[in-house]
LUMTIVEX-776473 format. One line per 4 residues: number of its first residue (from 1); for each residue x, y negated, z negated of N, C-alpha, C. Coordinates in Angstrom, 3 decimals. Layout:
! LUMTIVEX-776473
NUM) X,Y,Z,X,Y,Z,X,Y,Z; ...
END
This chain:
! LUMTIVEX-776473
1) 25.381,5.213,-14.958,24.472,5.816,-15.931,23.197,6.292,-15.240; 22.837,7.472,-15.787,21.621,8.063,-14.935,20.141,7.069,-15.770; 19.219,6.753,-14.624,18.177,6.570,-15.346,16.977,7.895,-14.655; 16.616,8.311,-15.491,16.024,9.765,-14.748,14.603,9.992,-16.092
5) 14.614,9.425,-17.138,13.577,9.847,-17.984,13.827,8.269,-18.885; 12.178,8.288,-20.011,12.391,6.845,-20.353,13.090,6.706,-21.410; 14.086,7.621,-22.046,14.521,7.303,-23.267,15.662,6.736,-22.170; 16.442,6.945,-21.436,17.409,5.966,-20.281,17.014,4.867,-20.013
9) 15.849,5.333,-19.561,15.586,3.693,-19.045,15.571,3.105,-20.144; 15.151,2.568,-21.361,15.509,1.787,-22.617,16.926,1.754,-22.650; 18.016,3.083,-22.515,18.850,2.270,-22.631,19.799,1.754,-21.989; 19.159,2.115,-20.649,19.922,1.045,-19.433,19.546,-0.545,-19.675
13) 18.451,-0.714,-19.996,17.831,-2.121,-20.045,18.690,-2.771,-21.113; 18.719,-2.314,-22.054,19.258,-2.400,-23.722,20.622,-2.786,-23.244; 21.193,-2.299,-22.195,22.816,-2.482,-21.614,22.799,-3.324,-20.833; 22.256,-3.628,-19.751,22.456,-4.525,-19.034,21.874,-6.047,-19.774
17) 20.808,-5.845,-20.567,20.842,-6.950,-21.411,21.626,-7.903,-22.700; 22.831,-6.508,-22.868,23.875,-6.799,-23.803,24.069,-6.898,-24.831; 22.270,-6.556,-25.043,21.501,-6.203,-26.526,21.300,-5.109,-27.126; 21.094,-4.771,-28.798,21.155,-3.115,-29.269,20.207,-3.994,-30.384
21) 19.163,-4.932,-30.391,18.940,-5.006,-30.668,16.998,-5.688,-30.206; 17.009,-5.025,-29.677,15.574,-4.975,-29.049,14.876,-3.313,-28.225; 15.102,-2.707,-29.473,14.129,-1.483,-29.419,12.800,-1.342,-29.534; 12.406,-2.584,-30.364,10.956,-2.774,-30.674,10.276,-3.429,-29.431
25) 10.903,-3.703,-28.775,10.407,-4.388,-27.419,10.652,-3.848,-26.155; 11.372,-3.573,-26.098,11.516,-3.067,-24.770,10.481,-2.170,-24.351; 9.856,-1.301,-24.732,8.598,-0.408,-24.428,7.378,-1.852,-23.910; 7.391,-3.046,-24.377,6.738,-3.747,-24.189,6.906,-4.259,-22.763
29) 8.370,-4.393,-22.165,8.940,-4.835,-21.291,8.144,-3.888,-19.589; 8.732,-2.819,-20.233,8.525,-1.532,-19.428,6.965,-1.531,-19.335; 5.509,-1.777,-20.117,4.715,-1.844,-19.801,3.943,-3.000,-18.580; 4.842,-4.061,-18.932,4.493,-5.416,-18.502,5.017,-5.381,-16.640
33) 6.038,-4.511,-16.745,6.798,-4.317,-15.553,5.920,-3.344,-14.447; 5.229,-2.410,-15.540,4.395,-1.448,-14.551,2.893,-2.329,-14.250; 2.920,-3.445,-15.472,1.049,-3.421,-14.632,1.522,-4.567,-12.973; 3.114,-5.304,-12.806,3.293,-5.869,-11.605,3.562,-4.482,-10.670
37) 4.314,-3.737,-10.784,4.494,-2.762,-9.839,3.003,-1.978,-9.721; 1.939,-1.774,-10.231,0.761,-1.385,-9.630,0.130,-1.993,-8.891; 0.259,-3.449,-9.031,-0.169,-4.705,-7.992,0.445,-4.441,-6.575; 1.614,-4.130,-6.921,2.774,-4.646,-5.961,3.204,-3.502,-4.716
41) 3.233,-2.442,-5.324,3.643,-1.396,-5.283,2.639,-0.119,-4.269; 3.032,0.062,-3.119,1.933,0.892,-2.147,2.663,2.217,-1.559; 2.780,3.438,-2.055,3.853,4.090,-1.802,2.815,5.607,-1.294; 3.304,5.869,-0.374,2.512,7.629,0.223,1.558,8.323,-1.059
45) 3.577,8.008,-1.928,3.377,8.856,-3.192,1.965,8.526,-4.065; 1.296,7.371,-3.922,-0.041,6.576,-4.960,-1.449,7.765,-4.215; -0.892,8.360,-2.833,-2.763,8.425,-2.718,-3.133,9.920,-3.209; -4.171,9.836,-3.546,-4.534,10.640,-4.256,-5.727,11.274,-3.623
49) -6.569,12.662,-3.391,-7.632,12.915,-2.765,-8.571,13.678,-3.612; -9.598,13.383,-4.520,-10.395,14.125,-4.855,-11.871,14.267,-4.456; -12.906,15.150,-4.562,-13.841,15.922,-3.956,-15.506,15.193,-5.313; -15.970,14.233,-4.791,-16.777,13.344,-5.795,-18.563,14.093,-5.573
53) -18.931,14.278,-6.526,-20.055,14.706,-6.842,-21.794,13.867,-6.775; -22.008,13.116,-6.101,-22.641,11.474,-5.758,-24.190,11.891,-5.884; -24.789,11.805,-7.288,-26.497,11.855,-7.109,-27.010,10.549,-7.243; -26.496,9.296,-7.775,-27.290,8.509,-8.298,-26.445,7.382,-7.537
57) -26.847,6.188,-7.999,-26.880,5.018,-7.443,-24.570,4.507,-7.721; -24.543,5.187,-8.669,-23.291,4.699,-9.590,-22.716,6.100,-9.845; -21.436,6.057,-9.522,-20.731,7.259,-9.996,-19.076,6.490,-10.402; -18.597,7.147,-11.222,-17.695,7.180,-11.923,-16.326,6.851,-11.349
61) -15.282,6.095,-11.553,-14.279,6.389,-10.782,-13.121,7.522,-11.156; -12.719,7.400,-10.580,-10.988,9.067,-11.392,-10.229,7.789,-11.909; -9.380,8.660,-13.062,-8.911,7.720,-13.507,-7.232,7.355,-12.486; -7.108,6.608,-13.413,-5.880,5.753,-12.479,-5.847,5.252,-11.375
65) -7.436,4.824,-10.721,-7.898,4.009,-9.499,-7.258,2.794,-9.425; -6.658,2.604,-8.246,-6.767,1.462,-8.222,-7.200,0.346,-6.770; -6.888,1.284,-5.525,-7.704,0.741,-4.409,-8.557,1.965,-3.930; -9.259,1.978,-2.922,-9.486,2.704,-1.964,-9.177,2.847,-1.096
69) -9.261,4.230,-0.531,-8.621,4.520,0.825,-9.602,5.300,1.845; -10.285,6.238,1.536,-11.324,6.234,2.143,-12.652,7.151,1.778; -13.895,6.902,1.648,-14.589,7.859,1.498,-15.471,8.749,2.979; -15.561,9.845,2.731,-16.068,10.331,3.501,-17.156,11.399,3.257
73) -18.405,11.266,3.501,-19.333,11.706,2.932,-19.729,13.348,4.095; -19.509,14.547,3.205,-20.150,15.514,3.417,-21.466,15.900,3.899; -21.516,15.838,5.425,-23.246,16.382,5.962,-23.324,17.093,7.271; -24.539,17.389,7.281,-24.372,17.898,8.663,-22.772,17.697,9.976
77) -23.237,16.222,9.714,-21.562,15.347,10.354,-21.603,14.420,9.369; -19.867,14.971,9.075,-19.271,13.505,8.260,-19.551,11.799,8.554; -19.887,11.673,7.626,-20.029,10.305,7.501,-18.924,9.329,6.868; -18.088,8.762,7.174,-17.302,7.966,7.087,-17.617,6.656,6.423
81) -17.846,6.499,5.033,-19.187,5.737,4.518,-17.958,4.099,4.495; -18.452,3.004,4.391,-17.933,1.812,4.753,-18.180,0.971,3.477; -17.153,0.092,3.207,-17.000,-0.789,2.436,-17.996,-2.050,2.825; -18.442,-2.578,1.816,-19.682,-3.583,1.817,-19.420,-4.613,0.705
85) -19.623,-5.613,0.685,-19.386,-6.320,-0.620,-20.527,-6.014,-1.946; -20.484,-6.593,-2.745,-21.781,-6.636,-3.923,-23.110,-7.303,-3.454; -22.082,-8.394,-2.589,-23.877,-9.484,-2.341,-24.636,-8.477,-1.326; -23.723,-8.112,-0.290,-24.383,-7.135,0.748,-25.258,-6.224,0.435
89) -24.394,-5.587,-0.393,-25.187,-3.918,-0.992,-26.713,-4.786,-2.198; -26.743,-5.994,-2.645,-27.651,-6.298,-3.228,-28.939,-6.818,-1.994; -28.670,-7.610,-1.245,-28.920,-7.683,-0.299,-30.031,-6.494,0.870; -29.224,-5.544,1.201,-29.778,-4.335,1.831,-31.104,-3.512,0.655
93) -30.364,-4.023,-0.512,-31.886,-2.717,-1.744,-32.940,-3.863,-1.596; -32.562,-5.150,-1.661,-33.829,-5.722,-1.613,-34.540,-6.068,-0.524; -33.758,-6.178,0.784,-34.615,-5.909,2.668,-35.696,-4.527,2.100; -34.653,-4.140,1.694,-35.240,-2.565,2.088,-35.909,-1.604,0.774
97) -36.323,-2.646,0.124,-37.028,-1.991,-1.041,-36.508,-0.645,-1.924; -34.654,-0.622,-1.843,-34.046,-0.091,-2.941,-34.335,1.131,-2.104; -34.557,1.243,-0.558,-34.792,3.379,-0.591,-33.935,3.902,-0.539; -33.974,5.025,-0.869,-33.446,6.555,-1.024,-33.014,7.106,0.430
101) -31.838,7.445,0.376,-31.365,8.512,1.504,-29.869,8.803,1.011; -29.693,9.073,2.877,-27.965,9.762,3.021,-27.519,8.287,2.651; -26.455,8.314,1.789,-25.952,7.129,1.666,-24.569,6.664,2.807; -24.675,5.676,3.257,-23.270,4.916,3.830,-22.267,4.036,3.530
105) -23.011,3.385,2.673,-22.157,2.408,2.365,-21.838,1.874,1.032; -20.460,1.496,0.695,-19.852,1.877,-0.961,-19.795,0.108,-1.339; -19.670,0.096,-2.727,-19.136,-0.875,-2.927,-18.507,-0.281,-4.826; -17.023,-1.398,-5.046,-16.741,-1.016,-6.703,-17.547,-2.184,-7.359
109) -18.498,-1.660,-8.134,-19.612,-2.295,-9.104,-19.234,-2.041,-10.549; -18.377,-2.917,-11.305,-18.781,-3.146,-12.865,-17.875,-1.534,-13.011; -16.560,-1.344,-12.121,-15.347,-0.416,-12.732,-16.452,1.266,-12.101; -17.111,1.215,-11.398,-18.074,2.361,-10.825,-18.262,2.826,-9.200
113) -18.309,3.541,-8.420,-18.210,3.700,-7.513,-20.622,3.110,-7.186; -20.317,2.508,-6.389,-21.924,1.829,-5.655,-22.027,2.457,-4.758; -23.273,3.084,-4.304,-23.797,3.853,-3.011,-24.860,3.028,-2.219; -25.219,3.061,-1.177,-26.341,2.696,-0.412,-26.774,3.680,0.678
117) -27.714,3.614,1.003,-28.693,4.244,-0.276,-28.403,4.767,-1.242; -29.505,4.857,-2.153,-29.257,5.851,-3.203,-29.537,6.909,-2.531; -28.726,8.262,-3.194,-28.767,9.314,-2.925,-30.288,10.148,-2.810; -30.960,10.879,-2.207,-32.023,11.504,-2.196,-31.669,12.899,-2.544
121) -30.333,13.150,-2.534,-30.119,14.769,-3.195,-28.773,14.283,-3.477; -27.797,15.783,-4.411,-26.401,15.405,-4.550,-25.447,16.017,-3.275; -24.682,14.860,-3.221,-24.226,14.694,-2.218,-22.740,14.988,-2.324; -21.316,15.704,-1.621,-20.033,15.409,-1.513,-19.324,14.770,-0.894
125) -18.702,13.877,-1.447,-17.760,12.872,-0.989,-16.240,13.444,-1.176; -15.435,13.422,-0.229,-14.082,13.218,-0.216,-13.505,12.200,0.162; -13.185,11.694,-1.399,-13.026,10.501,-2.146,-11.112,10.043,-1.926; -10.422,9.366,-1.338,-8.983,9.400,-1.181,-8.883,7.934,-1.607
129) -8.057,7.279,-2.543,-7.556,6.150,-3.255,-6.149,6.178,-3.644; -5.665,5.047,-4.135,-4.436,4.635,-4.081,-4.682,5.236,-5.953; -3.574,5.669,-6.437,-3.484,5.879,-7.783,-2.130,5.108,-8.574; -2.533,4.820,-9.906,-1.255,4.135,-10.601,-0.088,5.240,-10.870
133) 1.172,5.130,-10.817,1.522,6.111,-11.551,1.216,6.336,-12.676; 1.586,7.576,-12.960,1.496,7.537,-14.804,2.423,6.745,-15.613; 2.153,6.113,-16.522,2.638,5.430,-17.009,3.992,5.881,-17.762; 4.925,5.337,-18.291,5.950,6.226,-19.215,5.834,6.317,-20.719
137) 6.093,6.621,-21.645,5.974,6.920,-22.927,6.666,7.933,-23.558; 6.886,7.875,-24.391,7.460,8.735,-25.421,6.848,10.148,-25.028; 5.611,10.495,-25.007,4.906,11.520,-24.250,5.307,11.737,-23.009; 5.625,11.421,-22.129,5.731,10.931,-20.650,6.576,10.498,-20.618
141) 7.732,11.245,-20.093,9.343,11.165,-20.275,9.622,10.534,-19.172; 8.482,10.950,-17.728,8.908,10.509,-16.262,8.269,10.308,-15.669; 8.135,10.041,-14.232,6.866,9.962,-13.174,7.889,10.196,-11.712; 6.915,9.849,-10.497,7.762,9.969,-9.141,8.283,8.860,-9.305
145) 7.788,7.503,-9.492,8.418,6.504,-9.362,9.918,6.269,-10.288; 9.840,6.985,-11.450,10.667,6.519,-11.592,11.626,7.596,-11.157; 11.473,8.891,-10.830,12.378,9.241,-10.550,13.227,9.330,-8.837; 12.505,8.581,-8.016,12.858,8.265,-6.763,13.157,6.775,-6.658
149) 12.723,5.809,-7.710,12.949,3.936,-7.386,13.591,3.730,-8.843; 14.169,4.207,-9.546,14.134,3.592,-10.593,14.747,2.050,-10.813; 15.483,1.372,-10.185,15.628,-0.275,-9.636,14.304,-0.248,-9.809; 12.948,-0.014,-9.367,12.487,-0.906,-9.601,11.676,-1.069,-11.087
153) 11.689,0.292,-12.057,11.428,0.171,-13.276,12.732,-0.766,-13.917; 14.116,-0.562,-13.761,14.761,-1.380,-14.541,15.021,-2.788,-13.883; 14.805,-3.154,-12.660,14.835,-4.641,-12.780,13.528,-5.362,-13.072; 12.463,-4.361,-12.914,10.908,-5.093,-13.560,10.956,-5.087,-14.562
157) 11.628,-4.737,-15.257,11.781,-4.626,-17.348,12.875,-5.852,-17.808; 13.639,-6.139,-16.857,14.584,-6.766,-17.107,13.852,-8.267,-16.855; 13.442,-8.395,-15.841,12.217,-9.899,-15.262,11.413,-10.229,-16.402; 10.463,-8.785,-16.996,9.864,-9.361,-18.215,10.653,-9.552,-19.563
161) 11.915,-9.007,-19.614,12.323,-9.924,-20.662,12.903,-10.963,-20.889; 13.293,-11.744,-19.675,14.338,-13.206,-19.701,13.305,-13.618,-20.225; 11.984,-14.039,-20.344,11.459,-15.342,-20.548,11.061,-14.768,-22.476; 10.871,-13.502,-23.026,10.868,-13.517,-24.089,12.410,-13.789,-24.517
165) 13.577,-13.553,-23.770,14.911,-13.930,-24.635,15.262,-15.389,-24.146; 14.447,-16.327,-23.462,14.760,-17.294,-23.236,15.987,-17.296,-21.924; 16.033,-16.877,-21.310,16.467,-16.538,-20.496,16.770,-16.711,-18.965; 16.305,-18.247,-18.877,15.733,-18.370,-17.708,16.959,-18.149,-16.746
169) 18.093,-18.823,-16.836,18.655,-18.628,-15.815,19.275,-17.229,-15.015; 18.533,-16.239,-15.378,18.603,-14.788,-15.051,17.298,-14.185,-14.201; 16.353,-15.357,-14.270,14.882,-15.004,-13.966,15.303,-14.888,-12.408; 15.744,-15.402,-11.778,15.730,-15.642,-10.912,16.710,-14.332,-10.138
173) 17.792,-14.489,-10.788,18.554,-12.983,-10.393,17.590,-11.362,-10.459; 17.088,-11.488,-11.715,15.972,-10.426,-11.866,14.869,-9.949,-10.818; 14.602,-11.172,-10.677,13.178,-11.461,-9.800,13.799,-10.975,-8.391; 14.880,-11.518,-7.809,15.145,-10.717,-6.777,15.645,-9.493,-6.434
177) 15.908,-8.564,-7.351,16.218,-7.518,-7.417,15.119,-6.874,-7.589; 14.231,-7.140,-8.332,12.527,-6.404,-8.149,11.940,-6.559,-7.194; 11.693,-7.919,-6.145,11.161,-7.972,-4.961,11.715,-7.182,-4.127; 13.337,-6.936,-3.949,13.885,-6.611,-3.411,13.834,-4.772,-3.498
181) 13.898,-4.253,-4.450,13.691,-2.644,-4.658,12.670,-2.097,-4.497; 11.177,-3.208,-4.296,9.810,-3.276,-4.425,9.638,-2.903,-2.040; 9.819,-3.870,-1.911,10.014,-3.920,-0.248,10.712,-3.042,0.144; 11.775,-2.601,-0.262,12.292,-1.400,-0.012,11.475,0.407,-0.335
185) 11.404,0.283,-0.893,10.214,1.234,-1.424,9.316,1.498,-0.523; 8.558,-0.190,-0.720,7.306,-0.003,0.437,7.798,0.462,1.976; 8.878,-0.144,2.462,9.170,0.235,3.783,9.256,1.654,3.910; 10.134,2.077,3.195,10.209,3.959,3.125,9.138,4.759,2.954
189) 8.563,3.793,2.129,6.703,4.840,2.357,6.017,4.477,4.145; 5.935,3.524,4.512,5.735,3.109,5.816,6.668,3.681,6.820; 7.744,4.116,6.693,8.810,5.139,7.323,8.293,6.596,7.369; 8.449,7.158,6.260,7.627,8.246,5.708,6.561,8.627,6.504
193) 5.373,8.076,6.570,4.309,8.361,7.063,4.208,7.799,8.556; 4.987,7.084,9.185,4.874,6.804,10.576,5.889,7.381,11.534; 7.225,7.539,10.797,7.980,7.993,11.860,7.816,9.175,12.518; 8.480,9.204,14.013,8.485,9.917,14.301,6.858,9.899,15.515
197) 6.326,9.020,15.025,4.951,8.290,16.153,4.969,7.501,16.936; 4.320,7.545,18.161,4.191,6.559,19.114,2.683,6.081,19.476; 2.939,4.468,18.745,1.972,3.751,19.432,1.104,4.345,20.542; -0.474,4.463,20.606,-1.099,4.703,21.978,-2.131,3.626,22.035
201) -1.972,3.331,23.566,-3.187,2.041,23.614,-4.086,2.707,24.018; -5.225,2.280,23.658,-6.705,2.501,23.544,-7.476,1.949,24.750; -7.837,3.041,25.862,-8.773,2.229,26.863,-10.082,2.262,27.172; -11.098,1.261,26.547,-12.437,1.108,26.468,-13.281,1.577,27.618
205) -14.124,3.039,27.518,-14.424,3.048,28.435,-15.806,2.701,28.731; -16.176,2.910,30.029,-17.625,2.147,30.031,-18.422,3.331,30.619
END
């Protein structure tokens, strides 16, 4: 059976569960399955690159963030701005009496992108992060993921429902078929983007 869009995937799940009677749930299943595969899940296909607009202290994130990958700040010479924690970046405004400049260094503050310095003019960042897929829905028939992994949408749907059908002794079969389609995935994205490269060692010069 093809699973290629989500009215399939319901009813692959619906089949392999042996049930025709959990339509009202299964969309529940399938949600519960994607917020582990966004955890879990690190694929070429997630990064995303957009062009960020930075005047103030706090700027906005894009939606469907979910890590970072790198910012790089637009100037004379790029600036390659660096991850800092909260205490740090609180830390540095108060050494340094909160000033104003080229900013370097980021931190995620309260779901917001954090600058240090604050900006003294507006500034461009090319902004690159890991993105969720889109989710599926009745609206949203598909995504890449599901149409290149789908193992791992139907055995992550299948994991979250043993324990609502009581189910345990399947948890375990489930569970390895999601770890398992999950690592696979990831390796092919790590294939993807490396093959075909050779290691070079690095010699420090003086």
């Amino acid at each position: 059976m093809s699973i290629s869009t989500y009215t399939e995937l319901k009813s692959a799940i619906a089949d392999w569960l042996l049930r025709d009677d959990l339509a009202a749930v299964i969309p529940t299943f399938i949600s519960l399955a994607e917020a582990d595969i966004n955890r879990r899940v690190r694929h070429w296909r997630m990064e995303e690159r957009v062009t960020l607009s930075i005047s103030g202290q706090y700027t906005d994130l894009p939606d469907g963030f979910l890590e970072v990958a790198m910012m790089t700040l637009s100037a004379s010479r790029p600036v390659r701005m660096e991850l800092i924690s909260r205490g740090e970046m609180q830390d540095r405004r108060e050494i340094n009496a909160n000033t104003t400049g080229l900013p370097q260094y980021y931190a995620i503050t309260g779901g917001q992108i954090e600058v240090y310095p604050t900006p003294n003019d507006t500034y461009s960042v090319d902004f690159a992060y890991i993105k969720s897929p889109t989710a599926l829905s009745d609206t949203n028939a598909t995504n890449w993921l599901l149409t290149y992994h789908p193992d791992i949408y139907l055995h992550g749907a299948l994991l979250q429902a043993a324990p609502y059908l009581k189910d345990d002794e399947r948890v375990g079969l489930w569970g390895g078929l999601f770890n398992t389609a999950i690592e696979a995935a990831n390796v092919a994205s790590d294939k993807a983007r490396f093959s075909g490269t050779t290691p070079r060692m690095k010699i420090r010069s003086y």
